[in-house]
C-alpha positions in Angstrom: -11.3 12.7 17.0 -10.4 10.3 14.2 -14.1 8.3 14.0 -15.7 12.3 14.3 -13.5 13.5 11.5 -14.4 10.7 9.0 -18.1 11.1 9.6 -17.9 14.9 9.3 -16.1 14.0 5.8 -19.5 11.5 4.7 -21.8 13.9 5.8 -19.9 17.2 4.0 -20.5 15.1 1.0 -23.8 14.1 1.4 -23.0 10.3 1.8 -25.5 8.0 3.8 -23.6 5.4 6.0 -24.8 3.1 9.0 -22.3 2.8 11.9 -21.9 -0.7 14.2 -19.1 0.7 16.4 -15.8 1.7 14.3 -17.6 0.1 11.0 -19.5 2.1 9.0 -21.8 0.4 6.4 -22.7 1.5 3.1 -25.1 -1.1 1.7 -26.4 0.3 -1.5 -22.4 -0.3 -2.4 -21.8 -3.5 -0.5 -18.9 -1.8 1.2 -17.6 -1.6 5.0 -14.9 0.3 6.3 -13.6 -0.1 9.4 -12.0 2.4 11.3 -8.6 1.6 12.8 -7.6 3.8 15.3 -3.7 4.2 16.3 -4.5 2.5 19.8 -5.6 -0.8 18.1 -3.6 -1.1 15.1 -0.9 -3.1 16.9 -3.5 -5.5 16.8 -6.4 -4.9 14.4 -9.7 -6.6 14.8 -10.1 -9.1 12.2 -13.4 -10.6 13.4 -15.4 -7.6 13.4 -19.1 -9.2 12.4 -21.3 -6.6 10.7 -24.7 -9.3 10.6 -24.3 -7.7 6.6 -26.9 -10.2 4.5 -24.8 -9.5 1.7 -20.9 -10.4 1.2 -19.6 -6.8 1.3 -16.3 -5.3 0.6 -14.3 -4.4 3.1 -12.1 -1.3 3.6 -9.8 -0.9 6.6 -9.0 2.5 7.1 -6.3 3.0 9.2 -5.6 6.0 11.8 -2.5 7.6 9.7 -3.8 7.1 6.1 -6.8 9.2 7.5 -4.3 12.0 8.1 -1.5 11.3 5.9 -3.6 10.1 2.2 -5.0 13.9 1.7 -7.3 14.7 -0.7 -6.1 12.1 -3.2 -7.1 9.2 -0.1 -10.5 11.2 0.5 -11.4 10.7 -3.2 -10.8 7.4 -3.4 -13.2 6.8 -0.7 -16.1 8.8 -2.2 -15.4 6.8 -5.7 -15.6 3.7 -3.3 -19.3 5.2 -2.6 -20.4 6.8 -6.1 -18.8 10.0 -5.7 -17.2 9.8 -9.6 -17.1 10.7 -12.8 -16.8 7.7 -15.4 -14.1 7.3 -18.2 -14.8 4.6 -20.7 -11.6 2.8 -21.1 -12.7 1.5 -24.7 -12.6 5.1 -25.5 -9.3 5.4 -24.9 -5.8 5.1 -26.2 -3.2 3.4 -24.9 0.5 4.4 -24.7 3.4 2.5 -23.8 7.1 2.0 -23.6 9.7 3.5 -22.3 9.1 6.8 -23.7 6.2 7.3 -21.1 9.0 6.1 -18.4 8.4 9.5 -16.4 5.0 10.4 -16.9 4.1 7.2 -15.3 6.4 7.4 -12.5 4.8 11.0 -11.5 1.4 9.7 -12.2 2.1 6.9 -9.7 3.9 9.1 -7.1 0.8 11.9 -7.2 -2.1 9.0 -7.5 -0.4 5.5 -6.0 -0.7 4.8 -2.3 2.7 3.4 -2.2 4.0 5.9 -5.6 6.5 4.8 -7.9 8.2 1.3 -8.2 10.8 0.2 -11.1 9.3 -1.7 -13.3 10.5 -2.9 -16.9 7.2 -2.8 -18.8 4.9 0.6 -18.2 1.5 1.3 -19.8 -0.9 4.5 -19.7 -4.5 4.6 -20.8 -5.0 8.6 -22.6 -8.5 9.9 -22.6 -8.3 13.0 -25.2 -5.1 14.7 -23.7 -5.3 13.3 -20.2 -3.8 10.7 -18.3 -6.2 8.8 -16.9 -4.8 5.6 -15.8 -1.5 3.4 -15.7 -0.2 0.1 -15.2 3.4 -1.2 -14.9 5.3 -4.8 -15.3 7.9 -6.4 -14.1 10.6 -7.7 -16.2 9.7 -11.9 -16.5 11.7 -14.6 -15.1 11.6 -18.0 -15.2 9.2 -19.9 -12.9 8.7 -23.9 -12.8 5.1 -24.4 -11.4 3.8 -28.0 -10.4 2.5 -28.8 -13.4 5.6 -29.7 -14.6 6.1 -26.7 -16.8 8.3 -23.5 -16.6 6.6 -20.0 -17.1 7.6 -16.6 -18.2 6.3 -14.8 -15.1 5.9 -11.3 -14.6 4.5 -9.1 -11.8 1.6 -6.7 -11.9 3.4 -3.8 -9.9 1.3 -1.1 -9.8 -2.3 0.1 -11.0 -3.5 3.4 -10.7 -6.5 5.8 -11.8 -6.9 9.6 -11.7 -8.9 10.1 -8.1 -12.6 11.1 -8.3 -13.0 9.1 -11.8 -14.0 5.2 -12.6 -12.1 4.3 -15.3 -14.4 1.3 -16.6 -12.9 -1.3 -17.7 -9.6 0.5 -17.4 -8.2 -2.6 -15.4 -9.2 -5.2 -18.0 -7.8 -3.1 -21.4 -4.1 -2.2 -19.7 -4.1 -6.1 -18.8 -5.0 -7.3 -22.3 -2.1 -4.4 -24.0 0.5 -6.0 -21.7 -0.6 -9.7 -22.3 -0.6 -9.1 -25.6 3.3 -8.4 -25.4 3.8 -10.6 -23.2 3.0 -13.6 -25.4 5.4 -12.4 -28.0 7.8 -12.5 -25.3 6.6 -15.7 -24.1 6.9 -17.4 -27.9 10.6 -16.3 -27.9 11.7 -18.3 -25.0 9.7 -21.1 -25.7 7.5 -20.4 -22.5 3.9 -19.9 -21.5 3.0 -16.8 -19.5 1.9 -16.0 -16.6 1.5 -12.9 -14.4 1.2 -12.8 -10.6 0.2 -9.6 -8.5 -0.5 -8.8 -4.8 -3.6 -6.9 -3.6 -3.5 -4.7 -0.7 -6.0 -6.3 2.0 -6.3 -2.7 3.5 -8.1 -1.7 0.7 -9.6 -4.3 -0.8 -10.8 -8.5 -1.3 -9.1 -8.4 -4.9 -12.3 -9.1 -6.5 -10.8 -6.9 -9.5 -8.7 -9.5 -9.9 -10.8 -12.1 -9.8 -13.5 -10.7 -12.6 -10.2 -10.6 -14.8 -9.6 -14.2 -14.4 -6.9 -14.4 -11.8 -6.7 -16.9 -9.3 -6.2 -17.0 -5.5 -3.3 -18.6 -4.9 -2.1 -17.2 -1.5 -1.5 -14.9 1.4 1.3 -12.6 2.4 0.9 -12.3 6.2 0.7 -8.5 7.9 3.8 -6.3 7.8 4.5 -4.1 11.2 5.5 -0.6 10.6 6.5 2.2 13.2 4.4 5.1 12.3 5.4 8.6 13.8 2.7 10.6 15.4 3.1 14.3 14.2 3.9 13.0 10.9 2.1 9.8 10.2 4.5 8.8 8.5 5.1 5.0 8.3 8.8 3.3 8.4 9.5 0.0 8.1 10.7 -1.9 10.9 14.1 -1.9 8.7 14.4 1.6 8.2 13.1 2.5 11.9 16.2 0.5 12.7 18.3 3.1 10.7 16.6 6.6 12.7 17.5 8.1 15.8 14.2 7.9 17.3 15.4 10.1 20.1 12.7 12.6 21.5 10.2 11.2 18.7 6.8 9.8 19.5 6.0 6.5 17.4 3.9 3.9 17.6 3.5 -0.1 16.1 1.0 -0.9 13.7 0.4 -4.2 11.7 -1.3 -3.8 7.7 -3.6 -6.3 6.4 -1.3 -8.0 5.0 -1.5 -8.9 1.2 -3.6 -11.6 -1.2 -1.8 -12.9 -4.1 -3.3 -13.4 -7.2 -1.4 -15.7 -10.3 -3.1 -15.3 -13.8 -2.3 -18.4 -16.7 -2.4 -16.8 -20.3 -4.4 -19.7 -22.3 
């Protein structure tokens, strides 16, 4: 039911795919996604060998997402594909503060996989009236690195983009606002900045990151969640640990796991 409903969703919106098993294939993007149905995603297959002749991007698309993520999951995918209407971020303005404090938090909550997060530093790019894309910042904190020195560090928490819309070079122009303030910060502790951030390997390789002159500097290994099967809802195992499970029907699944990204301000 799961693998019929995603192709009935590609062909409704007239996109062409390939299929080798549970992977689909889009080549003109250079982008796989591979199903992961509840009954494997204990234990997802990792090795899954497409014969692709060119390095693609892969997407693992897991059972609950598919019915959990709604329309705003559904249009990610098609932007994933070409389905999207582009906003120039050059063409933008950019707000920031603490002012914007809840108009980024709802953003993130309607638009974010994972919604809101506290963060310290928050930053929103406006096309005419609209909200088209945020980014939010950890507050820094000292962090010796084996060259001897000790950085300002801050996190990238959370990037996100109106659904159905490319927001080119949206990434890129939030970054450069923040590192701008960020430096300032950095010269008044006597400290060079850096920022680190984690990409999500369910959804992507972090090639953003790497385009904006990141590094890979690491792994976080996969995180096992009980998931509820009316709801698909995911719990961690921590806060299964607090339910009474009694009468429910969950099962085990293991993410991706995360790749972690460090960026150096020259």
């Amino acid at each position: 039911m799961f693998r019929r409903s995603f192709e009935e969703f590609l062909e409704s919106n007239g996109v062409e795919f390939a299929v080798q098993g549970n992977c689909f294939l889009f080549p003109e993007h250079h982008l796989e996604i591979l199903l992961v149905p509840k009954d494997c995603a204990a234990h997802p297959d990792l090795g899954t060998d497409t014969g692709a002749a060119a390095p693609n991007d892969r997407l693992y698309l897991y059972e609950d997402r598919w019915y959990s993520g709604g329309d705003i999951l559904r249009s990610r995918i098609l932007s994933r594909v070409g389905r999207f209407r582009s906003v120039f971020a050059r063409k933008c303005k950019i707000i920031s503060g603490s002012s914007i404090a809840p108009q980024v938090a709802q953003f993130l909550d309607q638009y974010h996989a994972y919604g809101n997060a506290q963060c310290k530093h928050r930053y929103a790019l406006v096309s005419g009236e609209e909200v088209v894309a945020v980014a939010t910042f950890s507050k820094p904190r000292p962090m010796p690195r084996g060259d001897g020195r000790t950085y300002l560090s801050f996190e990238w928490v959370r990037y996100a983009s109106i659904p159905g819309t490319r927001v080119v070079g949206g990434m890129g122009r939030l970054l450069k606002a923040f590192l701008k303030d960020a430096a300032a910060m950095g010269l008044e502790a006597g400290m060079p900045v850096e920022v680190m951030s984690y990409s999500d390997n369910e959804w992507s390789t972090g090639g953003a990151y790497l385009q904006l002159g990141f590094k890979k500097i690491g792994e976080r290994g996969p995180v096992k969640y009980m998931v509820d099967s009316n709801s698909y809802q995911r719990y961690s195992v921590r806060k299964f640990s607090l339910l009474d499970p009694k009468g429910g029907d969950f099962y085990e699944i293991s993410n991706m796991g995360s790749g972690k990204f460090l960026y150096i301000c020259p």
